[in-house]
C-alpha positions in Angstrom: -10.9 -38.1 5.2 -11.4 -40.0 2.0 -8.3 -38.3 0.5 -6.1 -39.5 3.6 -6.6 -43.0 2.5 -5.3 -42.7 -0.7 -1.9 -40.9 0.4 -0.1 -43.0 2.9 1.6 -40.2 5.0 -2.1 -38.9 5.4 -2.9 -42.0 6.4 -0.5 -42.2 9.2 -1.2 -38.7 10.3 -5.0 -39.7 10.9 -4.5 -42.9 12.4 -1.6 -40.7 15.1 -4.0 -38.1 15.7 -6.9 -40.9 16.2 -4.6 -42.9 18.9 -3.7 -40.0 21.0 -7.2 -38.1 20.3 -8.8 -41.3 22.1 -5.8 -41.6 24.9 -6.7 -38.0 26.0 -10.4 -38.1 26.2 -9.9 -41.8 27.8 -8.1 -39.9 30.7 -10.5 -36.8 31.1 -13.4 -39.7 30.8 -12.7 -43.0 31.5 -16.1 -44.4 31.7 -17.0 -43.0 27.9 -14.3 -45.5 26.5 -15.0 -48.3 29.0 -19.0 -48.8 28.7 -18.7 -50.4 25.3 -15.8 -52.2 23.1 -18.0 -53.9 20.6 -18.2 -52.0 17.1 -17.1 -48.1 16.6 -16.4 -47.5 20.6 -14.3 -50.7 20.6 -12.0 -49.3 18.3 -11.6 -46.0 19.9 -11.2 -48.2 23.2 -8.4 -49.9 21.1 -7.1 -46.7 19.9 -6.7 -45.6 23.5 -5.5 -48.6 25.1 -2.7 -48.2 22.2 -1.8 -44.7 23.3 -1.8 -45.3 27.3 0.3 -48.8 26.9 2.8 -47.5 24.0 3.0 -44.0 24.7 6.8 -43.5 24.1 6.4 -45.5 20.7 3.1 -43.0 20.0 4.9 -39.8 21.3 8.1 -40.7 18.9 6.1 -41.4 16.0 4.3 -38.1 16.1 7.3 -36.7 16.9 9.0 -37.7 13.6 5.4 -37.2 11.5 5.6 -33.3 12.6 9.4 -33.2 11.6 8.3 -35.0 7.7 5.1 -32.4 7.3 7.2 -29.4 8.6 10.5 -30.3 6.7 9.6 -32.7 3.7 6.1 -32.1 2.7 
């Protein structure tokens, strides 16, 4: 993970994965995110509430990360 921060496109592939990561276990369990958004569960609560309220934004972005790793990396 430590690596990831110093190469941007890492970076972005982390922080994707992380958004839609907490979007799908917010919808198998809403009540894990929900109990707590103070500190480290807050910002996977954020990470969630990103990936339910700009899903097409989220779901074209990964989109067109796959497309740079499998075509330009």
């Amino acid at each position: 993970f430590q690596s990831a921060l110093f190469n941007f496109q890492s970076l972005l592939t982390v922080v994707l994965l992380l958004i839609c990561t907490c979007a799908y276990v917010k919808s198998l369990f809403p009540s894990l995110l929900d109990r707590n958004k103070v500190g480290l569960s807050g910002t996977l609560w954020k990470c969630a509430r990103i990936g339910e309220r700009k899903s097409p934004f989220v779901a074209v972005s990964c989109f067109m990360m796959a497309f740079s790793i499998l075509f330009w990396s």
